[in-house]
C-alpha positions in Angstrom: 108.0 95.4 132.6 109.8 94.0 129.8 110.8 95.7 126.8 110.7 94.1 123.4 112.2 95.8 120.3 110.8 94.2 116.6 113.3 94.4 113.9 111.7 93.0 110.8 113.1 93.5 107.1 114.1 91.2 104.1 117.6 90.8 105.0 118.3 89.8 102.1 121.0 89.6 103.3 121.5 90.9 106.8 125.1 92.5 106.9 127.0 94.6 109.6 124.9 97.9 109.3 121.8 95.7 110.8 124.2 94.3 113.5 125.7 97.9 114.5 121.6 98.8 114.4 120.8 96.5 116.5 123.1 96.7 119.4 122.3 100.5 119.6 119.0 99.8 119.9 119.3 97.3 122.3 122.0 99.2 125.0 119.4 102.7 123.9 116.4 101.3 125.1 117.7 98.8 127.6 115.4 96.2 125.4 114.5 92.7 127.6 114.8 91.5 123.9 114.9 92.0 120.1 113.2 90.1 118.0 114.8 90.1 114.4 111.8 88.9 112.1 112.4 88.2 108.3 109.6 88.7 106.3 108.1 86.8 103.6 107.3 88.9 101.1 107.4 93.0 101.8 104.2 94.9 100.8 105.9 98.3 99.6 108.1 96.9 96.9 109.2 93.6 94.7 112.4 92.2 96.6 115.2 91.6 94.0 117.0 88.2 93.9 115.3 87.2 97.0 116.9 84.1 98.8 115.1 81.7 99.9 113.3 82.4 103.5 114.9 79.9 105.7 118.2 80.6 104.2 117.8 84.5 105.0 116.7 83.0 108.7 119.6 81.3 109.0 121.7 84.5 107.9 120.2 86.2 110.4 120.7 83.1 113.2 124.4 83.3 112.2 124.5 87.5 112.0 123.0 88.0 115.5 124.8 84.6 117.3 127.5 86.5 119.9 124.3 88.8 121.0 122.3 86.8 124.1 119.4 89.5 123.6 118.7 89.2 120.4 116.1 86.2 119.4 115.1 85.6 115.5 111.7 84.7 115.0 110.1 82.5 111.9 106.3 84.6 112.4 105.9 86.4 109.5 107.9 83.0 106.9 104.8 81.0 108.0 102.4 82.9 107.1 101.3 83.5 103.4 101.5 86.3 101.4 102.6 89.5 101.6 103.6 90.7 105.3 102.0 93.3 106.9 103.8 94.6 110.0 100.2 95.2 111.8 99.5 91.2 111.7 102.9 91.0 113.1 102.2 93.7 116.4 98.4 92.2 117.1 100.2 88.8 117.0 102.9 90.4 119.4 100.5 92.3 121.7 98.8 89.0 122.3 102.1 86.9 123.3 102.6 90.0 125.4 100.1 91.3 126.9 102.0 93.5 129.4 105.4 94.0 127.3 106.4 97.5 125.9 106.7 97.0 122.5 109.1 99.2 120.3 109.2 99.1 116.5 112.7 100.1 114.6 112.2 101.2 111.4 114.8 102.6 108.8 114.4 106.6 108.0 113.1 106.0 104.7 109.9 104.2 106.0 109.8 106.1 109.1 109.3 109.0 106.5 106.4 107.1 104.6 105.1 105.3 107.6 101.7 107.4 107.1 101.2 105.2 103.8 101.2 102.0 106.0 98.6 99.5 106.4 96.6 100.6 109.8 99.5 102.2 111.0 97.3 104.0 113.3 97.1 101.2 115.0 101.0 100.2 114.8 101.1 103.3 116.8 99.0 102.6 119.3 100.7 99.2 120.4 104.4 100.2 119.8 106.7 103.2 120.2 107.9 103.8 116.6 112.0 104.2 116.8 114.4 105.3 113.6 118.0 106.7 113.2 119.1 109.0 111.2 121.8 107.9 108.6 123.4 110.8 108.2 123.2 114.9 109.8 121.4 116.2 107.4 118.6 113.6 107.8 118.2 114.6 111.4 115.9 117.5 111.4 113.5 115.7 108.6 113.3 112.8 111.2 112.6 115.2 113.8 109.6 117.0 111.9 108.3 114.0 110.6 108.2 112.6 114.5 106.4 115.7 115.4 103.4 114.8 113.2 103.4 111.1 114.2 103.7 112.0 118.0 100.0 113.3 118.1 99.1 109.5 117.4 101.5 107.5 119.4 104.5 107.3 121.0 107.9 107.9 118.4 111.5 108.2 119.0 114.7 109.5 116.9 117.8 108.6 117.6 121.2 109.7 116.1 123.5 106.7 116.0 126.2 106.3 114.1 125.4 104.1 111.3 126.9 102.0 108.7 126.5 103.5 105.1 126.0 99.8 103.7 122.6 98.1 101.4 122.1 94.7 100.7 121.2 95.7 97.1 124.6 97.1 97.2 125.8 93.7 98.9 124.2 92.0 96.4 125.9 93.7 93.0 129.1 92.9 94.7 128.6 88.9 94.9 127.2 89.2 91.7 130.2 90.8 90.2 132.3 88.8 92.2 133.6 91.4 94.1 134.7 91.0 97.9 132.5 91.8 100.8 134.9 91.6 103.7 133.4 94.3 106.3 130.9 94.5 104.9 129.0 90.7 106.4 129.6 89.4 109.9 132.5 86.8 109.0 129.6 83.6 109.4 127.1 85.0 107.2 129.5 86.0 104.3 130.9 82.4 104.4 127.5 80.4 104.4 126.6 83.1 101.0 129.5 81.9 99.3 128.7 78.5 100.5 125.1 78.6 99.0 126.1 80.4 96.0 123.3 82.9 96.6 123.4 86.2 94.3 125.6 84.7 91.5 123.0 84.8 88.9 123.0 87.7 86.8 119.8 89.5 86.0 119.5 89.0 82.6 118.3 91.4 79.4 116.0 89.3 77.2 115.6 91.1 73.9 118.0 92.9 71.4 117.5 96.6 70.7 116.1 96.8 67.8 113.1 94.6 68.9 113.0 97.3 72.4 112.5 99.8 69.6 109.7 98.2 67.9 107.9 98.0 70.6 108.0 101.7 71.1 107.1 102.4 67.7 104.0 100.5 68.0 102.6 102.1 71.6 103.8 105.5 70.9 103.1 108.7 69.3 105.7 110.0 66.5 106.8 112.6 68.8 107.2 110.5 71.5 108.5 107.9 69.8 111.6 110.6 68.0 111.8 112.1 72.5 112.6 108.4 73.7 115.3 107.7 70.2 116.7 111.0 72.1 116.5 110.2 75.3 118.2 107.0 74.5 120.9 108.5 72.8 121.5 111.4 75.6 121.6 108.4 78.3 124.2 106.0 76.3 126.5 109.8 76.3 125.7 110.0 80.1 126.5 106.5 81.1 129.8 107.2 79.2 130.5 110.2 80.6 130.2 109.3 83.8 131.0 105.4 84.1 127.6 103.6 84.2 126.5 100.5 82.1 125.6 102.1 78.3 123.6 98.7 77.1 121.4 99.5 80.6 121.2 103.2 80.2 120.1 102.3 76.2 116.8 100.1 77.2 116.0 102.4 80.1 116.3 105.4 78.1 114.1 104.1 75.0 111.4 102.5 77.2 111.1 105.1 79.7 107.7 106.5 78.3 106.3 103.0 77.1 102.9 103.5 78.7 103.1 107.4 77.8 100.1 107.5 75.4 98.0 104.6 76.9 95.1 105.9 78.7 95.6 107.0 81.8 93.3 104.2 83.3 95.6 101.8 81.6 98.1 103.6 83.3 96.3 103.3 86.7 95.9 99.5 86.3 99.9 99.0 85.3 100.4 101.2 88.9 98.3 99.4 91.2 99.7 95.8 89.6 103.1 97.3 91.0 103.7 96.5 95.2 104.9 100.2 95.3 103.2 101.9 98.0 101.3 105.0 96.2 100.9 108.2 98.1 98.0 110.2 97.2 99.6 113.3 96.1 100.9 111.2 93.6 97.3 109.5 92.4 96.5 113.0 92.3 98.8 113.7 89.0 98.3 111.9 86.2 101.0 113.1 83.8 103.6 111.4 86.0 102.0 107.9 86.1 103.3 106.5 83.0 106.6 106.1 84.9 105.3 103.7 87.4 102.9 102.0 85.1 106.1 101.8 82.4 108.2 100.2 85.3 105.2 97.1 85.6 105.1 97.0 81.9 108.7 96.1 80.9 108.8 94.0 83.8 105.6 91.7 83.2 105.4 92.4 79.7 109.1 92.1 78.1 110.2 90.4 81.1 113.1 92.7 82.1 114.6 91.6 85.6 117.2 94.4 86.3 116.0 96.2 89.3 118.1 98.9 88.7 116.3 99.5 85.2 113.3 99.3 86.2 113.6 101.8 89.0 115.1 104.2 86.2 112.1 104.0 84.4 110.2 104.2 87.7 111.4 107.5 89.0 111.9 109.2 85.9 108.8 111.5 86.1 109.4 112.3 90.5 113.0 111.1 91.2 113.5 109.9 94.2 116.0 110.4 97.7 119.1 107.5 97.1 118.9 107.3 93.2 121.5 105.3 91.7 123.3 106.7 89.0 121.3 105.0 86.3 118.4 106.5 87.7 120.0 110.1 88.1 121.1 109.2 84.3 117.9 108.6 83.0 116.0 111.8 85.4 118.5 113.7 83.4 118.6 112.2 80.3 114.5 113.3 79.5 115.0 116.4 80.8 118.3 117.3 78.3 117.2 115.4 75.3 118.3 117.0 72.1 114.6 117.7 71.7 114.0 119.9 74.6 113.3 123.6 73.9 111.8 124.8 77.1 113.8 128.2 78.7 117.0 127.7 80.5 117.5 123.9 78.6 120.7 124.8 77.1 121.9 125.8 80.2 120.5 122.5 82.0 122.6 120.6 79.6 126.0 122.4 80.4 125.2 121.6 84.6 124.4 118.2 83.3 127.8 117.9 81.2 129.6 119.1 84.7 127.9 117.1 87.1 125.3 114.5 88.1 124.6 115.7 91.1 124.7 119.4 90.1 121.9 118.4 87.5 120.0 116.7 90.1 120.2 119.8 92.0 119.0 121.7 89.7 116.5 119.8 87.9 114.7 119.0 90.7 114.4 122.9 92.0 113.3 123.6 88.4 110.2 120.9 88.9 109.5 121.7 92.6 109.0 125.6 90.9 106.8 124.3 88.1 105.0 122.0 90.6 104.2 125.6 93.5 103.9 127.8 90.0 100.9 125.5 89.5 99.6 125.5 92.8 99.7 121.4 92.6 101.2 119.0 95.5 104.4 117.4 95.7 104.3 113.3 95.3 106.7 112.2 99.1 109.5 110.7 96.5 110.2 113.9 94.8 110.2 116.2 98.4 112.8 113.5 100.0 114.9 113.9 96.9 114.4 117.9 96.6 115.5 117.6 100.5 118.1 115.5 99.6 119.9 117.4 96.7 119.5 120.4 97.9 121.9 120.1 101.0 124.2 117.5 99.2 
């Protein structure tokens, strides 16, 4: 019978962690083939700087060339819209009738695949694969495959894998910076080439207009917490080597959508290609975030991704926050403002460490989340998880 692996993704751009990936896969399985499918646009988030999809085919044509198994396929760039991996396995199933088909998956949407469109039925035509990144991710991986298992067939492996992003990838060609080990030889030389990533994301209005826009949606309170907030992120970002002019606008348009209703707030979320898990519908006070993050992007036409996911995650945090978003987690919680108990002494962790104040903000919200018998949103257990054993 053959065996068919489906490796779909952005690659945007494929680099060496996907090639590593993919020959463990291939020699784990003993795949017939792996079919490497770029996708046009992803349902559970906005892609960034996005290359053009024949360009990011032929990154991948070039990335996988020296492997005989390994076929890239056009599928999902020829159809419209956003690309739903079901479409993709129905299509699949019917090519192959008789093929075992296996589905590799990062750990990060292996841990939301729940949230998926029909993945019931993903599950019921593939065997869902991940690796873990890292030891500690293991047992999550593990648990989450128990729960999946009762619908389908699911595997975990533990490769060793490359500790590389392409939104990392990205900064770097943006900043000029070299990539060398980080791209197969080919595919660095054709994104040079191109001259894809060069542009810089740009900031469209000065700071005093950023304010005014505040002062007109918010509250006088709020208005005086996000000057604060502003101010306690520009002495983070100093403190600890991040951009101050980013850590300024995300700090003072963090709570934006903070006193619009909350089915304003609702709208702004659903307009977002974020994947919302119901625990988090179920919480209203931490919607402005997400429904702040569409705001200053459609609205004030910010195009920093890294901003925006500041403003995002401010309210739930999130597992893999950069250090803006850490910054900005941080920054509302230590405002000069604060009073709550024990904020003195969050703002002495915070002057020591990000990651300490990570640490322990987040076991101070899980606390106040179980204290009021209410759910945790999936974003804020993966980063609990993953600040409590870093």
């Amino acid at each position: 019978m053959e065996k068919i692996g489906i490796f779909g993704g952005t690659f945007n751009p494929i680099h060496s962690g996907h090639v590593m990936l993919a020959k463990h896969y291939l020699q784990a399985l003993d795949l017939t083939r792996l079919l490497v499918i770029p996708t046009q646009q992803p349902p559970h988030k906005k892609a960034v700087n996005l290359a053009p999809a024949r360009l990011r085919m032929q990154l991948c044509e070039l990335g996988f060339a020296d492997i005989p198994k390994v076929q890239v396929s056009d599928m999902e760039l020829l159809r419209s819209g956003k690309s739903y991996t079901v479409d993709t396995v129905r299509l699949l199933r019917e090519q192959y009738p008789q093929a075992e088909l296996f589905l590799l998956v990062g750990s990060d949407m292996f841990l939301s695949f729940q949230l998926w469109k029909d993945w019931q039925e993903i599950l019921k035509h593939t065997t869902l694969c991940t690796a873990a990144r890292n030891e500690g991710e293991l047992c999550e991986l593990k648990k989450c495959a128990q729960t999946l298992s009762q619908y389908g067939s699911v595997q975990v492996f533990d490769f060793p894998v490359l500790s590389i992003s392409s939104t990392e990838i990205r900064e770097k060609i943006s900043r000029g910076e070299s990539c060398d080990g980080l791209l197969p030889p080919c595919v660095y030389q054709k994104i040079l080439q191109e001259k894809l990533y060069l542009k810089q994301e740009k900031i469209k209005m000065t700071n005093e207009e950023y304010v005014e826009v505040i002062r007109r949606m918010l509250k006088p309170k709020r208005f005086e917490h996000s000057l604060n907030v502003a101010q306690q992120a520009v002495h983070l970002a100093q403190k600890y080597g991040a951009d101050e002019q980013k850590a300024y606008i995300a700090g003072i348009l963090h709570d934006v959508c903070k006193n619009l209703p909350q089915s304003e707030q609702l709208q702004w979320m659903e307009k977002s290609a974020i994947i919302l898990d119901n625990n988090l519908l179920e919480q209203p006070p931490v919607w402005h975030g997400f429904a702040a993050a569409e705001y200053i992007r459609q609205v004030l036409g910010i195009e920093d991704e890294d901003i925006i996911n500041a403003v995002r995650y401010h309210t739930v945090a999130r597992a893999g926050m950069s250090k803006l978003e850490q910054i900005i987690y941080l920054a509302d919680l230590t405002s000069k403002e604060r009073d709550y108990p024990d904020a003195e002494k969050m703002r002495e962790i915070v002057e020591r460490s990000l990651t300490e104040g990570m640490r322990e903000a987040l076991i101070f919200a899980v606390s106040n989340q179980a204290a009021k018998q209410l759910p945790l949103c999936m974003d804020t257990c993966l980063a609990y998880n993953e600040y409590l054993k870093g």
